[in-house]
C-alpha positions in Angstrom: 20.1 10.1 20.1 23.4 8.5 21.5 23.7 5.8 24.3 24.7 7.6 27.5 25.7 6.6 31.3 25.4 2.7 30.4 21.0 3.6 29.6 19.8 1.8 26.3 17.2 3.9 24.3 13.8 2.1 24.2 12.5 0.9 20.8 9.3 -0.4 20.5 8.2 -2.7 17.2 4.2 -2.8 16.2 4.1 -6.3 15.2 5.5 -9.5 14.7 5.6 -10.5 11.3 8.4 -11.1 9.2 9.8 -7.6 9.1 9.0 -7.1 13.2 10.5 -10.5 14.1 13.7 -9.1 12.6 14.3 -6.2 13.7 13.6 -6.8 17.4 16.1 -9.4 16.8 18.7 -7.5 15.3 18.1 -4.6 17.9 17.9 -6.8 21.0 21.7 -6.4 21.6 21.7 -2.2 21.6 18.5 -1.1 22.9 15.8 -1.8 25.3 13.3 -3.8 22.6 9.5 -4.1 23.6 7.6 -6.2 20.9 3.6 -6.0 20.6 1.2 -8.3 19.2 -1.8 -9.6 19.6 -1.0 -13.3 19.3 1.7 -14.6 21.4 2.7 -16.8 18.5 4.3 -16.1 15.1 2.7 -17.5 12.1 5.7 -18.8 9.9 2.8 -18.0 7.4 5.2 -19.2 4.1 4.7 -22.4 4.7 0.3 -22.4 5.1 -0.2 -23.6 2.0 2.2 -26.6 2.7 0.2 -27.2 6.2 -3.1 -26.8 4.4 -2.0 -29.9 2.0 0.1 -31.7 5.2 -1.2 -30.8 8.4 1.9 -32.4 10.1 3.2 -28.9 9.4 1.3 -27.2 11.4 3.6 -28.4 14.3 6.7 -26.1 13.0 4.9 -22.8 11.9 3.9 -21.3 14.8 6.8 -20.0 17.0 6.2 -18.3 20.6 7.2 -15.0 20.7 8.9 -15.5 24.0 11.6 -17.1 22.3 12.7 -14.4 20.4 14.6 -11.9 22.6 17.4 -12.6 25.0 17.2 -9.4 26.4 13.7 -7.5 25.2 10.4 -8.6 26.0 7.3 -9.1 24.5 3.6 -7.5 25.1 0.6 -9.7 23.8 -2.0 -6.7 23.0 -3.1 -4.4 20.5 -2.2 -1.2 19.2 -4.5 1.0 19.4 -2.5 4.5 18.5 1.1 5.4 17.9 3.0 8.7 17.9 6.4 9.8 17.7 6.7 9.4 21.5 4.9 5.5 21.9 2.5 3.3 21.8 -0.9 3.1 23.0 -2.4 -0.5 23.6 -6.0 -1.8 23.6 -5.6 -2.7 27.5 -4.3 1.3 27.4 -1.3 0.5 28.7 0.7 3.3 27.5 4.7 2.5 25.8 6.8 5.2 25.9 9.4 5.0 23.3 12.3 7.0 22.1 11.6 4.9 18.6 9.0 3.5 17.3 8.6 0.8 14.4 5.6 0.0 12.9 5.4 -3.8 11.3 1.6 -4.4 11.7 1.9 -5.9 8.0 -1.5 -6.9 6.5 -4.3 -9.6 6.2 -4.8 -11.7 3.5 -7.7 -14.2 3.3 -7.2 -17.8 5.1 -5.5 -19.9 5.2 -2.6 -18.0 3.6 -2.8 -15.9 6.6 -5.3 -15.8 9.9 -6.1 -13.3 11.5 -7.2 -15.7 14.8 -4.8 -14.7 17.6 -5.7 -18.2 19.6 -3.2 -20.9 18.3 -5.0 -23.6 19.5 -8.1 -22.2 17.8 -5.9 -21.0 14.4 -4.6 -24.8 14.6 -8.1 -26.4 14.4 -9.2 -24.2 11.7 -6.3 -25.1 9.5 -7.5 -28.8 10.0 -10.7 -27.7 9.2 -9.7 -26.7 6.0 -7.2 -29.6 5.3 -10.4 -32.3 5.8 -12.5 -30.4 3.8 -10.0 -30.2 0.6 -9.0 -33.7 1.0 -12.9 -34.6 1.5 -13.2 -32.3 -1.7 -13.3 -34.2 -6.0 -12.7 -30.4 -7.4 -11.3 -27.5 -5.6 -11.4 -24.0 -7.5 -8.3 -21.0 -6.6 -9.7 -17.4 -7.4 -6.8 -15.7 -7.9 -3.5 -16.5 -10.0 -0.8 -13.9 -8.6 1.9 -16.2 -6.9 0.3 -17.2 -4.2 -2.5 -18.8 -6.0 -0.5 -20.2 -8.5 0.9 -21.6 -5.2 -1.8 -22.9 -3.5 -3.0 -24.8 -6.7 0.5 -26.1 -7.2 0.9 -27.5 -3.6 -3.1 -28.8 -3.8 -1.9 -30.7 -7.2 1.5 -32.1 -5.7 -0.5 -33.6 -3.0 -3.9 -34.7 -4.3 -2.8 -35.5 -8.0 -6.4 -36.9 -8.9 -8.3 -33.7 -7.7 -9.8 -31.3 -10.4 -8.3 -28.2 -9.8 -9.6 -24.9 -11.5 -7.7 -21.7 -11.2 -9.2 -18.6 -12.4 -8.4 -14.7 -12.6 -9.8 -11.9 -14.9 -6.9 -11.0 -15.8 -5.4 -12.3 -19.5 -2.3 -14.1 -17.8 -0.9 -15.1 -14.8 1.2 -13.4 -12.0 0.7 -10.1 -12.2 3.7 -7.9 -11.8 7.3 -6.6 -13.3 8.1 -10.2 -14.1 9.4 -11.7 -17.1 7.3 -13.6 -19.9 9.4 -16.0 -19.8 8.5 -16.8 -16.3 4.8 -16.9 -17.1 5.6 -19.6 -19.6 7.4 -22.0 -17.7 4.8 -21.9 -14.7 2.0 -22.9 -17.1 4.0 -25.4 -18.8 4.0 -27.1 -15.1 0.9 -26.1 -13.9 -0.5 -27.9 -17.1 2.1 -30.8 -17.1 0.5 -31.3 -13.1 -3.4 -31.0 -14.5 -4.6 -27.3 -13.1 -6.9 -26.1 -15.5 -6.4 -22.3 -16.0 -9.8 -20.0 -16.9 -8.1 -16.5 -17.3 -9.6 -13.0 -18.9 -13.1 -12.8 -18.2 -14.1 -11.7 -14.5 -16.7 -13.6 -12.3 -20.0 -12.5 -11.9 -20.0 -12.8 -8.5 -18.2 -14.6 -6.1 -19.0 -18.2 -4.5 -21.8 -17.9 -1.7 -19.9 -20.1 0.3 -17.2 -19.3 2.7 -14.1 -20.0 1.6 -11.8 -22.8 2.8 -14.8 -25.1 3.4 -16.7 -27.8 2.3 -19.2 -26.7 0.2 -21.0 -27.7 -3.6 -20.4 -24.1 -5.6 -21.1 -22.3 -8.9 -19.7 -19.6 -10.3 -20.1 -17.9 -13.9 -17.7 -15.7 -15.8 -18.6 -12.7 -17.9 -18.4 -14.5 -20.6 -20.6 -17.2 -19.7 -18.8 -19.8 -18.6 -20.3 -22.0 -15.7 -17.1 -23.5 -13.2 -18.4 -25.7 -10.2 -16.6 -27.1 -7.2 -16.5 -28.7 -4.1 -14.5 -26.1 -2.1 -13.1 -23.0 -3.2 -10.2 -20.6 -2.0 -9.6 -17.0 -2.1 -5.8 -15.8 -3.6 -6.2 -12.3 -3.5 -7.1 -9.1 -1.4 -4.3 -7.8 0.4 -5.0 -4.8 2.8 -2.5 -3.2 4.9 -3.0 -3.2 8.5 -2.5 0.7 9.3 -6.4 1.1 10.7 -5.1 1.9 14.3 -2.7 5.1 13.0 -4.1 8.7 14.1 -3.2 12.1 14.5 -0.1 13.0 12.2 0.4 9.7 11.4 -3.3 9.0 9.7 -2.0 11.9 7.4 1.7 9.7 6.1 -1.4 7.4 5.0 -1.7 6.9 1.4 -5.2 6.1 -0.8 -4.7 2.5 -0.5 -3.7 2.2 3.3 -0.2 2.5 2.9 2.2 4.3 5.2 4.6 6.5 3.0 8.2 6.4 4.5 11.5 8.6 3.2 14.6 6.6 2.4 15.5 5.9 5.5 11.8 3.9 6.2 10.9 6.7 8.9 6.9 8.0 8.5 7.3 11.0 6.4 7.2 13.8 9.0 8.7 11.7 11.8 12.0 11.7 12.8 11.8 8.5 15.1 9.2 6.9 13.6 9.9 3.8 11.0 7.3 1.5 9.3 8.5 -1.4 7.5 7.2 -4.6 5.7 3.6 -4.8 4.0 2.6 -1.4 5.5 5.1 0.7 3.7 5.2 2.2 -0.1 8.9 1.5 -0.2 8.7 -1.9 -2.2 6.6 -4.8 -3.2 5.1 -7.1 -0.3 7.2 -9.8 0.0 8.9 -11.7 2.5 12.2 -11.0 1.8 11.4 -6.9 1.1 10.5 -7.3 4.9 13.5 -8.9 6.4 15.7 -6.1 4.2 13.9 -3.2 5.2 13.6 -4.8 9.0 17.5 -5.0 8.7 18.2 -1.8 7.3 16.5 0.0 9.7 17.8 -1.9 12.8 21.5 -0.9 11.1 20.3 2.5 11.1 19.1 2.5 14.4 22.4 0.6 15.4 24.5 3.7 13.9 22.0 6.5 15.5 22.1 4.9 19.2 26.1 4.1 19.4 27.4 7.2 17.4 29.3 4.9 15.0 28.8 4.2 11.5 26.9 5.3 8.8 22.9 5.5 8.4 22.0 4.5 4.6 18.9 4.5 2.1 16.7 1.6 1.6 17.1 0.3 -2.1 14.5 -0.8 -4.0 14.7 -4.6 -4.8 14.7 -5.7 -8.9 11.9 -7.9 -9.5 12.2 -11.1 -8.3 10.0 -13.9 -6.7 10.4 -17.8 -6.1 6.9 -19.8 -6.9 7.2 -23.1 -5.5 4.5 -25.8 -6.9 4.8 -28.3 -4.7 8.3 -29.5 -3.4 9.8 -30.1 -6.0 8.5 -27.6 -8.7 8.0 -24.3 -9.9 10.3 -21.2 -11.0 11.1 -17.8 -10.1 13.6 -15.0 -11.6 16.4 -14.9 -8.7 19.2 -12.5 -8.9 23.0 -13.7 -10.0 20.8 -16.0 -12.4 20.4 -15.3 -16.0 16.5 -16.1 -17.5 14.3 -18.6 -15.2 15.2 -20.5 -12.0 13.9 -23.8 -12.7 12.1 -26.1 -10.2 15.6 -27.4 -9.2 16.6 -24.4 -8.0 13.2 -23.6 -6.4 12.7 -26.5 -4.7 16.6 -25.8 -2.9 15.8 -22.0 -1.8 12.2 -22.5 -1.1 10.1 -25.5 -1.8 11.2 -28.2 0.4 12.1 -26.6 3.5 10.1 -23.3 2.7 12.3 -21.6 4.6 11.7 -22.7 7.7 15.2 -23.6 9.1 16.2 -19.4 9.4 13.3 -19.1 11.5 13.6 -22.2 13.4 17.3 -20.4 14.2 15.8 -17.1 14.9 13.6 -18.2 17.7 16.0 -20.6 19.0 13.9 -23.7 18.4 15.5 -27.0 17.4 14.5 -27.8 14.2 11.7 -30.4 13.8 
């Protein structure tokens, strides 16, 4: 489809996470951009851990929606369906569309993410949590892929006399096409800052307790070790958030929940149809895999609506990820850098600022 008589095709983006945020941004200038979500808030959700440990964060990780788009707008409600031709919301509104890009993303257990769509409400639960942990002698972190091993890290930084356990079934940590290397110098730190590691025997069951509050637990592994707390968190559990898909769509769906996408990031059996970020099989779920795949499809889109340029093929990343613990440590494996990035280099691309200046720029708000 080509632009014609001064009209701008309508593009409407299935929420705003990382990859959704992006793309409505990079579109906003060539087509008619609708964005839909249920909050009316984006959770700059990088930096949770950070506001979980200092709750004076929690006043620069939520940024309103409405200051997103110059030109678009923006629709708080759900999707309930999607088709090659719209959107259908929970209020059934109906969004016609000549494109439609799903970013829905995926939920992951508090406070990492929150599924609240109140601010005011998601803000009191995070200080919920935050008085409970610092109320809390031992914390315990089930779970030691990268965000665990990032949520004990920040915990440690902040409250360096607080027994911290982290456990997984697993024999090591950070699961995942990493180096060995890596592995090593994360549990050289993680030991140098006191987090006890139980890996390689599962839990029997998991704490009674909900997690993320103040509560006395016990939990045994399978090889019969007893592990007690105060409060306890859950790192893992990531579920894609494609429930509301139907019709053709429900059939792109793979086993796990994920949409499957050709090169180009478009549903498989739908022309005008892209879905991008943590709903997609195209790559890991990651942050930055969102803000590519959110950029090369908005490129594409550019090139299919002006009749100029070139559409391309979305590239698998080479593994690579950046663990802060705490400000001012952990490591990572970074491209143009040969073996480990050390916590220098972390704490510069990602521990300090966590980010949060490209997004402050993206919704126009003045940095805190």
């Amino acid at each position: 489809m080509t632009e014609t008589h001064g009209s701008r095709p309508s593009v409407v983006i299935v929420g705003g996470g990382f990859a959704g945020i992006n793309a409505a941004k990079a579109l906003d200038d060539v087509a008619d951009v609708t964005l839909v979500d249920p909050s009316d808030t984006f959770l700059h959700n990088l930096a949770s851990w950070r506001a979980l440990v200092e709750p004076e964060w929690l006043d620069r990780i939520f940024l309103p929606y409405d200051r997103l788009l110059a030109r678009g707008r923006f629709v708080r409600d759900r999707a309930v369906d999607a088709d090659g031709t719209g959107v259908t919301l929970a209020s059934g509104e109906r969004l016609a569309a000549d494109y439609v890009v799903l970013a829905t993303g995926s939920s992951y257990p508090f406070p990492a993410k929150t599924d609240e769509p109140d601010v005011a409400i998601a803000r009191q639960r995070f200080l919920e949590a935050h008085h409970a942990l610092r109320a809390s002698a031992r914390a315990l972190v089930i779970g030691a892929g990268a965000a665990g091993l990032e949520l004990a890290g920040e915990i440690k930084t902040a409250y360096p006399d607080k027994d911290v356990t982290l456990v997984d079934l697993a024999d090591d940590i950070l699961p995942g096409p990493y180096d060995q290397e890596l592995r090593e110098e994360l549990r050289r730190q993680l030991d140098r800052l006191g987090v006890r590691l139980v890996l390689g025997s599962p839990l029997r069951a998991l704490p009674d307790a909900p997690a993320a509050t103040a509560a006395p637990v016990t939990v045994t592994t399978e090889a019969g070790e007893q592990l007690s707390a105060d409060i306890w968190f859950r790192a893992f559990g990531v579920t894609p958030a494609t429930g509301f898909v139907s019709g053709s769509l429900a059939t792109a769906r793979d086993a796990n929940g994920y949409l499957r996408v050709d090169d180009q990031l478009r549903v498989v059996g739908h022309e005008n149809v892209y879905a991008i970020g943590d709903i997609a099989d195209a790559d890991r779920n990651m942050a930055a895999t969102a803000r590519l795949q959110a950029e090369l499809v908005a490129a594409n889109l550019t090139a299919r609506i002006t009749g100029s340029g070139e559409v391309a093929g979305y590239q698998k990343l080479p593994p690579l990820v950046a663990i802060p613990l705490g400000p001012e440590g952990g490591a990572g494996q970074l491209p143009g850098i040969d073996g480990v990035a050390g916590p220098d280099v972390i704490a510069q691309v990602k521990g300090r600022a966590l980010l949060m200046e490209a997004y402050d720029d993206l919704f126009n708000v003045q940095p805190a």
